[in-house]
C-alpha positions as CSV (number, residue, x, y, z in Angstrom):
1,X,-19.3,-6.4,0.0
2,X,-16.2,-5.2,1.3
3,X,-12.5,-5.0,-0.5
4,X,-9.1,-4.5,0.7
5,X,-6.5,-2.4,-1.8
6,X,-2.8,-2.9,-1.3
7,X,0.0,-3.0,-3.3
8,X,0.7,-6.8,-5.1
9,X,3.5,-8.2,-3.7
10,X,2.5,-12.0,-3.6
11,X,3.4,-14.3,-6.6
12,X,0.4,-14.7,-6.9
13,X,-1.5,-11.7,-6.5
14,X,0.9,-10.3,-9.0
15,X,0.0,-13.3,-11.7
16,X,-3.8,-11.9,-11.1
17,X,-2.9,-8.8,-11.2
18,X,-1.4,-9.3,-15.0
19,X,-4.0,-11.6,-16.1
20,X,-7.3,-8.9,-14.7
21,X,-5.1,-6.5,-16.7
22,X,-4.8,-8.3,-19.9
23,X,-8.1,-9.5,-19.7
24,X,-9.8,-5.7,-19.5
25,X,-7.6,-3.5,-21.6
26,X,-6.7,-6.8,-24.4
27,X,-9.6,-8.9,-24.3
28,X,-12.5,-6.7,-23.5
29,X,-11.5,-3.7,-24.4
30,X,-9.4,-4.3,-27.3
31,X,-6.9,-1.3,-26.6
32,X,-4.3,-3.3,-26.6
33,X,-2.7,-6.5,-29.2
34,X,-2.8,-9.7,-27.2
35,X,-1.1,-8.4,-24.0
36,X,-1.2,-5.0,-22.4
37,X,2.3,-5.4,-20.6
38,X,4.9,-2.5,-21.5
39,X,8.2,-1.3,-20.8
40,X,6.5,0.7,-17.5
41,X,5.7,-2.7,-15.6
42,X,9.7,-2.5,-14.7
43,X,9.1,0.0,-12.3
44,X,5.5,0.2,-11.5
45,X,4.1,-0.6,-8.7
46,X,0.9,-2.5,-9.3
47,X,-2.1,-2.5,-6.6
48,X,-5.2,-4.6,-6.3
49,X,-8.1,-4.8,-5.1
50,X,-9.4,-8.2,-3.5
51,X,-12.9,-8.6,-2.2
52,X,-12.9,-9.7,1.4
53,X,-15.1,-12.9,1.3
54,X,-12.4,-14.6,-1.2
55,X,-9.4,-12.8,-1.7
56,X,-10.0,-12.5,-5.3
57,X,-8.9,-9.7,-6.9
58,X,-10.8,-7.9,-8.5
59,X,-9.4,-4.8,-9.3
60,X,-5.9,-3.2,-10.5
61,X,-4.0,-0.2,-10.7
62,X,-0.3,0.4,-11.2
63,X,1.8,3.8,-9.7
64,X,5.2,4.9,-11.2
65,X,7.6,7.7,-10.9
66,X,8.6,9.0,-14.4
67,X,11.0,11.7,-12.2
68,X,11.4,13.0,-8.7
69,X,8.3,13.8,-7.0
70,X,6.1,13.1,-10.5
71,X,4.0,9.9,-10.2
72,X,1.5,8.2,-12.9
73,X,-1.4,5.5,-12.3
74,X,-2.4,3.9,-14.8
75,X,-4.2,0.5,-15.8
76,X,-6.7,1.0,-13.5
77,X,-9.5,-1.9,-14.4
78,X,-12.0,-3.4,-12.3
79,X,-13.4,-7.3,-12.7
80,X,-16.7,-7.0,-14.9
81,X,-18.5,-9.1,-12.3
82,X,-17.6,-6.4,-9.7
83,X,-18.6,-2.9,-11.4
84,X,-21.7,-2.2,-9.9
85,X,-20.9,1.3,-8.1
86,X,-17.9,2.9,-8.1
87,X,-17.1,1.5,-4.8
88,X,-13.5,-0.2,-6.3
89,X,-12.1,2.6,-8.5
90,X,-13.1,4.8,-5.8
91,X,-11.1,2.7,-3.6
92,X,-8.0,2.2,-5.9
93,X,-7.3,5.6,-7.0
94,X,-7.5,6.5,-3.1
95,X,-4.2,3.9,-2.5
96,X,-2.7,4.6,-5.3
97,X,-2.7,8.3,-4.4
98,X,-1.9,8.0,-0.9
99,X,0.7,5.4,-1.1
100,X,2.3,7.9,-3.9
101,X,2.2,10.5,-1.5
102,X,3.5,8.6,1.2
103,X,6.5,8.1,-1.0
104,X,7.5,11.8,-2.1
105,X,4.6,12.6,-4.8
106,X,5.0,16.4,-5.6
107,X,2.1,15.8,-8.6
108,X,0.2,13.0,-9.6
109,X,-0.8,12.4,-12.7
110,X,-3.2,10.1,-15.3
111,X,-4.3,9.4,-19.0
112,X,-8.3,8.9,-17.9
113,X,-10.7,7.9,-20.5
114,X,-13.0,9.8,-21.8
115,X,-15.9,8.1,-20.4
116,X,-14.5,8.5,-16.8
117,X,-13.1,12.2,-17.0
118,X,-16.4,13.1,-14.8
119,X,-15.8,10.2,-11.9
120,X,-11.9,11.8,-11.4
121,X,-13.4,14.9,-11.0
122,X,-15.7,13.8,-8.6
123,X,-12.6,12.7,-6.5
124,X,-10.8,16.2,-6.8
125,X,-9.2,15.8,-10.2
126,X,-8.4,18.4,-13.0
127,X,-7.9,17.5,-16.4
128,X,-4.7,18.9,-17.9
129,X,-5.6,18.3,-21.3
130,X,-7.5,16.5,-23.8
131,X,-5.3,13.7,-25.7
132,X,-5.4,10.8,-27.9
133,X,-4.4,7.3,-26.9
134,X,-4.8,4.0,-28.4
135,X,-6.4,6.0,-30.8
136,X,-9.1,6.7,-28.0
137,X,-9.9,10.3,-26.2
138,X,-8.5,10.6,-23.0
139,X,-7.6,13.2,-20.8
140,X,-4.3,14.0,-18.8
141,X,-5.7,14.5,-15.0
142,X,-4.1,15.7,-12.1
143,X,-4.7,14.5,-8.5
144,X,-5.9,17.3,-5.8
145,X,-2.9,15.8,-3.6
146,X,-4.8,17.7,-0.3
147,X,-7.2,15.1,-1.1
148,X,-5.1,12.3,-0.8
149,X,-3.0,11.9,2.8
150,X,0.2,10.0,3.1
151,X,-0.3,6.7,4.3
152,X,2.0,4.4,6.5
153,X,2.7,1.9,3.2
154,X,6.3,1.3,2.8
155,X,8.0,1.4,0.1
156,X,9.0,-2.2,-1.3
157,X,11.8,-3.9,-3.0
158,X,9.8,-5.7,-5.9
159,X,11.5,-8.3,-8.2
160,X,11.2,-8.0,-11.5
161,X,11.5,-11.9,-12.4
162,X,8.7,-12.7,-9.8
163,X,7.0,-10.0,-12.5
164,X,8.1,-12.1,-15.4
165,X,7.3,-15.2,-14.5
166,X,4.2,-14.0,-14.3
C-alpha cells in the first residue's frame, strides 16, 4: 500500500487529523483526559498521512517552532489498522523534518516514547535525555538534520477557527 504525507490544510483533513489524534493518545492510549488538544495546536503545524487507495488518513504528526530555528514534532500516531511496518512513521517523521528544514530549522527536536527510542535512532536520532511525561518515560531526541533535506513545501497561512471548529 502506498501513502502520501503533507501538511493538513483541508477542513477536513484537519477534522481527521484531531479525531486520529484523540483517538490514539485519549482513547487508546489513555495519556491524555478526554481530548489531547493543548495550547501548542495554535501554532502547530499538523501533517498526515493518507493511504493512496482512499484518502484516509491514517497517520499524524504536528511541527512547531518554540523559537527561531528550534522546531518540535510531536503527536505522531498512526491508525491501529495501519501499523504493520514502520512504513508510516518512517514516512512522517521524514516530512515533518524536511518541511522544518525547509522552513529555517537550526535543531529539531522530540519527546519519543520509550518504546520507540530505538526506531528514531534508526532514522539518525540522538536522545538528549531521559524524561518523564504523562507520567510515562520518554526521551528528548534530536533530528540528524543531514539526514533530512529541505523540501520545496511552502510555508502556509493556517486558520485557527478552521482548527476550532474542528
Amino acid at each position: 500500500m502506498s501513502y502520501q504525507f503533507k501538511l493538513a490544510t483541508a477542513p477536513e483533513e484537519v477534522a481527521a487529523y484531531f479525531s486520529l489524534r484523540r483517538s490514539i493518545f485519549a482513547e487508546e492510549q489513555q495519556l491524555f483526559e478526554g481530548d489531547d488538544s493543548d495550547d501548542i495546536d495554535s501554532i502547530a503545524y499538523p501533517i498526515v498521512a493518507l493511504a493512496a487507495n482512499t484518502q484516509q488518513v491514517v497517520g499524524v504528526v504536528r511541527i512547531y517552532q518554540v523559537e527561531p530555528g528550534v522546531w518540535y514534532g510531536g503527536r505522531l500516531g498512526t491508525h491501529p489498522d495501519y501499523r504493520r511496518g514502520w512504513q508510516i512513521g518512517k514516512g512522517l517523521i521524514y516530512k515533518a523534518v524536511t518541511t522544518a528544514n525547509t522552513w529555517g530549522c537550526k535543531q529539531f527536536l522530540a519527546t519519543v516514547q520509550l518504546q520507540n527510542v530505538r526506531f528514531f535512532q534508526r532514522l539518525h536520532w540522538q536522545s538528549r535525555q531521559e524524561i518523564t511525561v504523562c507520567d510515562r518515560p520518554h526521551h528528548l531526541m534530536e533530528a540528524d538534520l543531514s539526514f533530512y533535506p529541505p523540501s520545496a513545501e511552502l510555508r502556509p497561512m493556517l486558520s485557527l477557527q478552521a482548527r476550532e471548529a474542528s
